[in-house]
Phi, psi and omega in degrees: 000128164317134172310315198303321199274332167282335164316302190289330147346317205244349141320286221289350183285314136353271201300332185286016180276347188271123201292068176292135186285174201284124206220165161288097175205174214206093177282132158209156221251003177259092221244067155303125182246001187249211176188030148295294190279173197307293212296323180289330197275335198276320149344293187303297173322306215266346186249339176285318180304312201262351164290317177313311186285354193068014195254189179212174185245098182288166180198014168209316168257142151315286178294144179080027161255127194251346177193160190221130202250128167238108192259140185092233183270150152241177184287356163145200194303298216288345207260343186274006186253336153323294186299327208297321205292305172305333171091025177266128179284107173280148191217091176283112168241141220277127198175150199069042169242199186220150199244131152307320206287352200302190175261101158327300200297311231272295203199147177293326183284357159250014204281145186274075191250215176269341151319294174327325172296313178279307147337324201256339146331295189312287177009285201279337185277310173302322160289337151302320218267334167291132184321323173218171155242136174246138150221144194306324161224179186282296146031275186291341154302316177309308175274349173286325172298319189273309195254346203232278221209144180254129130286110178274345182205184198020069182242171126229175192245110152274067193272161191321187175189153169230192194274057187298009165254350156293280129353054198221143179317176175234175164262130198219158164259173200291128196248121182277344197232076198315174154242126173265109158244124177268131250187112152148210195258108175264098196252334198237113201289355196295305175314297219278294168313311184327285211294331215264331186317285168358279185322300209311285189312310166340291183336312163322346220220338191195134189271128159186174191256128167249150184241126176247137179240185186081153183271142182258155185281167162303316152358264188293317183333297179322302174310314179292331180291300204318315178292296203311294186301332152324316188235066207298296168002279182282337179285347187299315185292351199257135202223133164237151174231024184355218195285157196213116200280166195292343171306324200259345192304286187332305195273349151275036182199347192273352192263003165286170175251332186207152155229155169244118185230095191258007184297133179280140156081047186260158178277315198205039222302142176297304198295326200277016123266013166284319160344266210285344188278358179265347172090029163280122145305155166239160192221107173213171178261143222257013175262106152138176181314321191290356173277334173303318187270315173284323163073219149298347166269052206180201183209129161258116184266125176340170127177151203275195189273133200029022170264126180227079170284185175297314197291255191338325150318262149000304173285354187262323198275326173303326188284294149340316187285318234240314162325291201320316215292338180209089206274314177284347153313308159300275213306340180263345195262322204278308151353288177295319191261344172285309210279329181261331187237337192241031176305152169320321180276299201283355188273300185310312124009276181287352202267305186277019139284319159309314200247017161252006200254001188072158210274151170306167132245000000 
């Protein structure tokens, strides 16, 4: 066992001795503080959702906590015998692995080695050992099945859900000079050239502007100054706005016309619905979870697992093209399915049938 984990193991054992009276609470062993990265905002979400419901998210005693949702890793052996003991339902919801299958050649950030290996080990163990599982899409089951553990029964398929009244269009008139926006967390510079490739060829076909939001590793920073001077042109057009807090993101992203989230193999990203509950079409690929959320409020582009070849370039930017041409269209069918199917109230729902319903036996 890792220290950090024997630490939290022997924290979290400490406190359930303490005889707290019996309270609505919801325990979890995951104690993220910010609402940047995926696992924090979804963190963030499920606990803003669950003060509206009146319950709260415990993060140190065990007694009055009736189930414990674990995003990401949970701490080991020691923490599902802690719940067993406490009488708590674990709820693994499945996040943090790594796909073998990825492509060496496609980017460094997907080469499979052994960390990844050890991680996806964690996984597999939490998934034997928990009561129930949530996955973020049918995606994420499909590849959790193929590669960790097949979980055959006490599972459900959740997807994230975001705030849509935080989140909501604005009124605009028709933008002659469209803005194309990239939107997350950047870590794998293979992506990032990809999309700015994208933007470049665009250029051929629509005089408009791209704006990138989100934090960057030093990594792609780098990569990106080096394209930019490369691409003097297309850098004239180009605007970063590196993080952008949750207070402030709606009115800085909602004034786009379009986005592109071309990543492979994602489950659930919290940004294309924040995207689209702002009425921005996506433009995503259609290997991974994200073709589940955009549908009709978007363009699902073909592309095979992690290739970001010419072809796909090209057919992302046709995709892009074809959005502009009917633009107020898009922006209302993506509007409509966050507000009908993936709101922050219906995730929250779904969660607390899973984690009010009692432990498996």
């Amino acid at each position: 066992m890792r220290l950090k984990d024997l630490f939290k193991n022997t924290l979290i054992a400490l406190c359930s001795l303490y005889p707290r009276k019996k309270q609505d609470a919801i325990y979890t062993p995951y104690w993220g503080k910010g609402n940047q990265k995926g696992p924090d905002r979804f963190r963030f979400n499920l606990e803003s959702g669950l003060i509206r419901r009146g319950k709260s998210l415990e993060r140190f005693f065990l007694s009055g906590c009736s189930s414990a949702p674990i995003m990401s890793n949970s701490p080991g052996k020691m923490f599902f015998a802690l719940c067993r003991r406490a009488q708590l339902k674990t709820v693994l919801r499945v996040d943090g692995f790594y796909l073998p299958e990825a492509n060496p050649s496609s980017s460094p950030a997907h080469v499979f080695n052994q960390e990844h290996a050890r991680i996806n080990e964690r996984m597999q163990n939490d998934l034997i050992s928990s009561d129930w599982i949530l996955y973020q899409s049918r995606f994420c089951k499909e590849m959790t099945d193929k590669h960790l553990y097949n979980r055959k029964d006490r599972y459900s398929i959740i997807y994230n859900g975001v705030d849509v009244d935080h989140f909501s269009p604005t009124e605009r008139s028709p933008n002659e000079n469209p803005e194309v926006l990239m939107l997350g967390t950047w870590r794998d510079p293979v992506l990032v050239i990809f999309q700015l490739n994208v933007f470049r060829e665009l250029l051929l076909h629509r005089n408009c502007r791209l704006r990138i939001c989100g934090t960057m590793t030093s990594g792609v920073g780098a990569t990106v100054k080096t394209w930019m001077e490369k691409s003097p042109e297309a850098a004239k057009r180009i605007t970063l706005y590196g993080a952008v807090s949750y207070a402030d993101l709606p009115e800085t992203i909602r004034f786009s016309d379009v986005a592109i989230q071309s990543k492979s193999g994602d489950w659930c990203p919290n940004s294309v619905l924040e995207l689209m509950a702002c009425g921005i079409p996506v433009v995503c690929s259609s290997w991974g979870g994200t073709r589940e959320l955009v549908a009709d409020g978007g363009i699902v582009v073909p592309q095979a697992p992690f290739d970001y070849g010419s072809e796909y370039q090209t057919a992302c930017v046709k995709a892009i093209l074809d959005i502009l041409e009917n633009r107020e269209e898009f922006s209302l069918r993506a509007r409509t399915r966050m507000v009908n199917q993936f709101s922050l109230d219906r995730m929250i729902d779904d969660y607390l049938k899973v984690l009010d319903s009692g432990r498996s036996e």
